[in-house]
N, C-alpha and C positions, 0 to 999 in steps of 0.2 A: 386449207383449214375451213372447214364448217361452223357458221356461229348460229345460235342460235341470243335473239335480244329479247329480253323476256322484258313488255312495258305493260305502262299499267292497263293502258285500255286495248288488250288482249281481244280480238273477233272470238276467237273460240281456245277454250280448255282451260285450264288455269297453270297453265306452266311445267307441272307435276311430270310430264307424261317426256316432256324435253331434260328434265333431270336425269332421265333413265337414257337415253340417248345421246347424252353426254359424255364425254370423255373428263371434264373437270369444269367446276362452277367457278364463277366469278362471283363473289359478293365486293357489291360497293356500297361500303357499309354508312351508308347514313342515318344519323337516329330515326329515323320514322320506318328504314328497314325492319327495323326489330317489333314496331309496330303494327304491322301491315297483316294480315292473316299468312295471303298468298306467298308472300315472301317467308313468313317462319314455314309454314307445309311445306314451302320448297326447300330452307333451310335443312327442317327435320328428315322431308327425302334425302339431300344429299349425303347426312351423314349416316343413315340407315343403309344408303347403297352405298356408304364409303367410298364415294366419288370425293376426289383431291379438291380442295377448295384456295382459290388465289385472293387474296383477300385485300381490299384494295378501300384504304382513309383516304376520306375526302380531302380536295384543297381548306385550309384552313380561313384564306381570304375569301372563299369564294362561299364554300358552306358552314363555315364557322368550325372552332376544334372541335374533334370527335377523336376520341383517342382512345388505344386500347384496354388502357385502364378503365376507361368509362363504358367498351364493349365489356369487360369481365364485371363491371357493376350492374352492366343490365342481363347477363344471361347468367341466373342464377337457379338454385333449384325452384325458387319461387316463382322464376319466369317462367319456367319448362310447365310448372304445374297449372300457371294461368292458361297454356297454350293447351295444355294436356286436352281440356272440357272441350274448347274451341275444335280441334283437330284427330278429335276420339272418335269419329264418324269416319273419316280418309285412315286413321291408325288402324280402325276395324277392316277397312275396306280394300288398303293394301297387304296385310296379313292373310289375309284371302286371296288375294293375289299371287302373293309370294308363296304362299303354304306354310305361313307361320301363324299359330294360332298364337291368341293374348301380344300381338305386337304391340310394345311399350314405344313410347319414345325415345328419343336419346337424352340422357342425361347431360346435365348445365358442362360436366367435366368433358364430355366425349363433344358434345359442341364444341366446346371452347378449345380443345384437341385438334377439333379439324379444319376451325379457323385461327388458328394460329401454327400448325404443322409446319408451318415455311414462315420465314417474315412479312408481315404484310409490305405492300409496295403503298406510295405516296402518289395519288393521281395531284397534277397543277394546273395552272391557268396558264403554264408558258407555255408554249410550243417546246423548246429542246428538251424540257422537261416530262413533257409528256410522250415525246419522242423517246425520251430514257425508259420509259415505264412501259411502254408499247415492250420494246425489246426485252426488258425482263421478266415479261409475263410472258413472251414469246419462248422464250431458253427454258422456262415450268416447261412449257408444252414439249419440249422435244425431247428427246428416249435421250437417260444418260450415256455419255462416252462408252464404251467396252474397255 
């Protein structure tokens, strides 16, 4: 398996480019995620190339609760619209890419579709725990049974 670890202080590109060459995203959703520019553009890539996203709440001790309820509080259509301004230059400029002319974004529902499409998993501060969480993001990864 190939990973790719998308951090903040990136040498070069802003992450966009490794969406595409992705087989499925990780999102580790902590509130400042949802804040971040680079993190919603990658967001809004993923679910534009409907790439599978595995979606992964923080430890509760360790980053405080973040919970799915409080993810479908903050992506709403009113989030999408704030991002829309911010991310209407990369929207332009992948539409061109793609050969899709007036590429919109994705709507709060098709987000909230593609990170919750599977249950999210619980990252911990234990060791066996996280050892649990490794292996069930690893079973996503692998081709169903025949």
């Amino acid at each position: 398996m190939r990973v790719f670890l998308d951090v903040e202080d990136l040498l070069s590109g802003s992450g966009t480019k490794e969406v595409d060459h992705s087989h499925t995203i990780l999102v580790f959703a902590l509130p400042v995620y949802f804040d971040k520019f680079n993190c919603v553009k990658e967001l809004f890539r993923a679910v534009l190339r409907k790439k599978p996203i595995i979606l992964l709440l923080p430890d509760a001790e360790v980053h405080g609760v973040f919970t799915t309820a409080m993810i479908r509080e903050i992506v709403t259509d009113e989030w999408v619209s704030k991002w829309r301004r911010s991310v209407g230059k990369k929207l332009a400029q992948w539409g061109t890419e793609w050969g899709v002319q007036d590429l919109q974004p994705p709507t709060a529902d098709e987000i909230l579709s593609a990170l919750f499409c599977q249950p999210p998993l619980e990252w911990s501060r234990l060791t066996p725990f996280q050892d649990r969480t490794m292996v069930l993001m690893c079973q996503r990864l692998l081709p169903e049974k025949a």
